[in-house]
PyMOL commands that place a pseudoatom at each C-alpha (Angstrom):
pseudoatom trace, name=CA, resn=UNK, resi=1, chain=A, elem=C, hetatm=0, pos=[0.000, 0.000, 0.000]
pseudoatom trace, name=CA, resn=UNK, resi=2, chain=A, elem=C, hetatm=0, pos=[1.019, 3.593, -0.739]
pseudoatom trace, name=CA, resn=UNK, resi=3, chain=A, elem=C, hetatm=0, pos=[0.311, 6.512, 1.632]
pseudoatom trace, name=CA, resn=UNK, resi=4, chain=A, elem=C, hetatm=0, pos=[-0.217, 9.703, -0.415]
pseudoatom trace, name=CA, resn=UNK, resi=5, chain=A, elem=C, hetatm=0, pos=[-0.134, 12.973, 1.410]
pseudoatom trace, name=CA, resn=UNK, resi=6, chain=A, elem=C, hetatm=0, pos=[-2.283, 15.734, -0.280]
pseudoatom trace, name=CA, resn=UNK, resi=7, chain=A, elem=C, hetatm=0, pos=[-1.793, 17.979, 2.717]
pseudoatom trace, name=CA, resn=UNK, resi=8, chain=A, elem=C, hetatm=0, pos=[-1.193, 18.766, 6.174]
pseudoatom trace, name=CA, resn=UNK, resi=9, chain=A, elem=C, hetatm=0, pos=[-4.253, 17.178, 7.116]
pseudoatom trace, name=CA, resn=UNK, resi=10, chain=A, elem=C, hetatm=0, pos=[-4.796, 14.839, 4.372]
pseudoatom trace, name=CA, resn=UNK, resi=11, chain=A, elem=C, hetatm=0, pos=[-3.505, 11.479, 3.644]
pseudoatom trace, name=CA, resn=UNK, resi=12, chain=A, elem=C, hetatm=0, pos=[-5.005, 8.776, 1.869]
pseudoatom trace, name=CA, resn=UNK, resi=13, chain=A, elem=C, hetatm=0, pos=[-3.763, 5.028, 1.783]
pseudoatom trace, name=CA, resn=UNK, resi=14, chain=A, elem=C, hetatm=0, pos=[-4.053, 3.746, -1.592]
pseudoatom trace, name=CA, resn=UNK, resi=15, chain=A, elem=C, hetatm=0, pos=[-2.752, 0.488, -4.144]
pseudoatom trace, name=CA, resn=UNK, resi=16, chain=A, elem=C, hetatm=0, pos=[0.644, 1.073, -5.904]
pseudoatom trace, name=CA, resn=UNK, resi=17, chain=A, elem=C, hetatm=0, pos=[-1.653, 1.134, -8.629]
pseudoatom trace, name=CA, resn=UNK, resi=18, chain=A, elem=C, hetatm=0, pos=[-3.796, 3.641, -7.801]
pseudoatom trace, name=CA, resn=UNK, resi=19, chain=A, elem=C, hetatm=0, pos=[-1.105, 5.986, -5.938]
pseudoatom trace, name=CA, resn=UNK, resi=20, chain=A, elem=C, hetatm=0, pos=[0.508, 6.091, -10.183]
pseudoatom trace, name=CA, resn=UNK, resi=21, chain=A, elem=C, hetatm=0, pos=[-2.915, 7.246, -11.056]
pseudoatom trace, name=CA, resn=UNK, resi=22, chain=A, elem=C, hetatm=0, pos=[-2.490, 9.872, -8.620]
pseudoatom trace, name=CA, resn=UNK, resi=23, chain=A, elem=C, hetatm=0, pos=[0.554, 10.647, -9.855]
pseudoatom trace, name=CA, resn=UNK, resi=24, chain=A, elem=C, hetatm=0, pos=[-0.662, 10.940, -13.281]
pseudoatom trace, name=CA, resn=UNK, resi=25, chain=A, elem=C, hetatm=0, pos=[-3.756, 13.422, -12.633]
pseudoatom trace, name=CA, resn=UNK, resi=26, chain=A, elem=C, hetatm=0, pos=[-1.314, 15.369, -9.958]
pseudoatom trace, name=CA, resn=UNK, resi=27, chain=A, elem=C, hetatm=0, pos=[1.292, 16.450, -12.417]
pseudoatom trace, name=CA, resn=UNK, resi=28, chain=A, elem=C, hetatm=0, pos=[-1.292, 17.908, -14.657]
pseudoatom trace, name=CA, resn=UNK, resi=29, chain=A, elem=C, hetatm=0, pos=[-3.360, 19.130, -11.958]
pseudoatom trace, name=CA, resn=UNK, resi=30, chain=A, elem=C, hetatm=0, pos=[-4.080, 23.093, -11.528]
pseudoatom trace, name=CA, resn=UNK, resi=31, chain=A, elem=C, hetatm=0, pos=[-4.697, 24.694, -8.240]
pseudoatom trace, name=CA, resn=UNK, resi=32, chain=A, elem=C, hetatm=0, pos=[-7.954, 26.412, -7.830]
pseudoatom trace, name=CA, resn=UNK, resi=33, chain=A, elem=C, hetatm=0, pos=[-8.464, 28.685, -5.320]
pseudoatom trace, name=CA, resn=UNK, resi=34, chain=A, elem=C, hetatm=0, pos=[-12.249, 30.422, -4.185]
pseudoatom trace, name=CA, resn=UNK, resi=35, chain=A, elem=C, hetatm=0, pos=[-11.155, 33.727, -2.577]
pseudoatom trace, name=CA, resn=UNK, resi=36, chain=A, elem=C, hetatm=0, pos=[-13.628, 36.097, -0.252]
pseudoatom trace, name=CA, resn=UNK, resi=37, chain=A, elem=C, hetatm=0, pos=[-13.715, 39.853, -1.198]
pseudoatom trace, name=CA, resn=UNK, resi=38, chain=A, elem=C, hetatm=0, pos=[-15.101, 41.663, 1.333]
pseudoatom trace, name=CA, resn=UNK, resi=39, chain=A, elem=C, hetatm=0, pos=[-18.083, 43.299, 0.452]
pseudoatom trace, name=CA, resn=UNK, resi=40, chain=A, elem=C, hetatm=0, pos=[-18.008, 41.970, -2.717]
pseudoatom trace, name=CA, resn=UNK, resi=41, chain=A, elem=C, hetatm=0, pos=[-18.396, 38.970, -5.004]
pseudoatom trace, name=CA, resn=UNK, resi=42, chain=A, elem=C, hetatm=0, pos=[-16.021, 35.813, -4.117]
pseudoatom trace, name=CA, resn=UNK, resi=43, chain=A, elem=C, hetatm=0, pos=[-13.019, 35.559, -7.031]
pseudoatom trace, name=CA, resn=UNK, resi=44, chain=A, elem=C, hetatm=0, pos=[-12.610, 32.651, -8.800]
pseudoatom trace, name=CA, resn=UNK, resi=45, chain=A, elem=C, hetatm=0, pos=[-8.985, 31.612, -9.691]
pseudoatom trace, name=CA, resn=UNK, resi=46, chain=A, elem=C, hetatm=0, pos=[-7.033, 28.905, -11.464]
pseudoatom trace, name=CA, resn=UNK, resi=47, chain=A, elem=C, hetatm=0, pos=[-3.553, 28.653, -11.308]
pseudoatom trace, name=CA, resn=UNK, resi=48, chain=A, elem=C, hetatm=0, pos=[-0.619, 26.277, -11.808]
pseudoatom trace, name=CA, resn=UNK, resi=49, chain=A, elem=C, hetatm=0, pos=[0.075, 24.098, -8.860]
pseudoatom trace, name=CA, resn=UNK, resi=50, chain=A, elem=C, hetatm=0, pos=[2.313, 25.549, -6.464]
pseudoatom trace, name=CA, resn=UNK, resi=51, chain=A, elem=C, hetatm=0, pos=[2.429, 22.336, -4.073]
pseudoatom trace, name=CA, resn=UNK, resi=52, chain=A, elem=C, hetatm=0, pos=[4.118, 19.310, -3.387]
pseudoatom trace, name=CA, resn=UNK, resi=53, chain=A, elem=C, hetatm=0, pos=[2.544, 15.872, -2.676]
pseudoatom trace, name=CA, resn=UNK, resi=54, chain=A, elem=C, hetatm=0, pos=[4.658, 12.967, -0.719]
pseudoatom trace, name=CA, resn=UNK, resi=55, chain=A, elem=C, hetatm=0, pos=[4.356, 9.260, -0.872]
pseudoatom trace, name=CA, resn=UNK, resi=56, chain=A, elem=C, hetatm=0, pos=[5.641, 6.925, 0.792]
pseudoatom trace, name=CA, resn=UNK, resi=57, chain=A, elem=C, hetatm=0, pos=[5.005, 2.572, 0.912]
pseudoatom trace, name=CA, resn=UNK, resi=58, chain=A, elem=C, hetatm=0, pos=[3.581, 1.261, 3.884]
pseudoatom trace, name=CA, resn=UNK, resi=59, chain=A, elem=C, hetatm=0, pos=[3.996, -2.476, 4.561]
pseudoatom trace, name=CA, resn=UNK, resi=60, chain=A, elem=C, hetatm=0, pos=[1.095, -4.885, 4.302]
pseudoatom trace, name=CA, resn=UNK, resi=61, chain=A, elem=C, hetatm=0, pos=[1.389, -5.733, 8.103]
pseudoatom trace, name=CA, resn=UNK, resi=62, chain=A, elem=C, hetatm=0, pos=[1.469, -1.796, 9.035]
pseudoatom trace, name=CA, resn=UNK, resi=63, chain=A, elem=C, hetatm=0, pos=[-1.212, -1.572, 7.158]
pseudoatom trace, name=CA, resn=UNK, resi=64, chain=A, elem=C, hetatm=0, pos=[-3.184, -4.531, 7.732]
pseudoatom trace, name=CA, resn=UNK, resi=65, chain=A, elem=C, hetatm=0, pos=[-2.446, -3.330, 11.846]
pseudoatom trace, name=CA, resn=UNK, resi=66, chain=A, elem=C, hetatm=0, pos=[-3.730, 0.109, 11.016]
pseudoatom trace, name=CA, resn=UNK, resi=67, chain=A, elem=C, hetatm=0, pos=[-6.805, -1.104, 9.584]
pseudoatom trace, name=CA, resn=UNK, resi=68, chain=A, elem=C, hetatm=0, pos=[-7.390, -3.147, 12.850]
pseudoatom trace, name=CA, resn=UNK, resi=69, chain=A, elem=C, hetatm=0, pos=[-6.754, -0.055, 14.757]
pseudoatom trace, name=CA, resn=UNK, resi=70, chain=A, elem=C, hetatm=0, pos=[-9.805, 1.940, 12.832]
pseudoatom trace, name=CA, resn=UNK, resi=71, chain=A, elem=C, hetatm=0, pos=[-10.824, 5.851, 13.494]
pseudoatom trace, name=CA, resn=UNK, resi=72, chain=A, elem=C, hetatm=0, pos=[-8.836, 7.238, 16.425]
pseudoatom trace, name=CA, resn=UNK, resi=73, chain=A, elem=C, hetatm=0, pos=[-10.807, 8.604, 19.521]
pseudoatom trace, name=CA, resn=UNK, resi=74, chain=A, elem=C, hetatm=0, pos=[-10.791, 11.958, 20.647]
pseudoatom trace, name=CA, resn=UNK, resi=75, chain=A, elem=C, hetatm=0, pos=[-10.530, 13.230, 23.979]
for i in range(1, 75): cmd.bond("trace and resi %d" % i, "trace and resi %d" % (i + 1))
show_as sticks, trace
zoom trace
């Protein structure tokens, strides 16, 4: 399995196959961005992609633990 991480807060656990798709639709991907104006209309804006994605391979057992583990509590 392949842990992609699409932000700070964001990461997905994907096949290998499916983290290449990724790859593919990332590197022609364009940023779009919904900005408030105050008083005003929102802007709309697309833009190239000024971010950077990691990946990195997580063993079957880690991941086969993980899944056991499920949705962390919060306290």
């Amino acid at each position: 399995m392949v842990v992609v991480k699409l932000s700070w807060d964001l990461s997905v656990v994907v096949s290998k196959e499916d983290a290449l798709a990724f790859i593919d639709i990332l590197e022609r991907a364009e940023k779009y961005e919904d900005k408030y104006v105050s008083g005003g209309d929102n802007t709309k804006h697309v833009y190239p992609m000024d971010k950077t994605f990691g990946m990195e391979v997580m063993p079957t057992e880690l991941y086969q633990m993980a899944k056991l583990a499920g949705k962390p509590v919060k306290e």
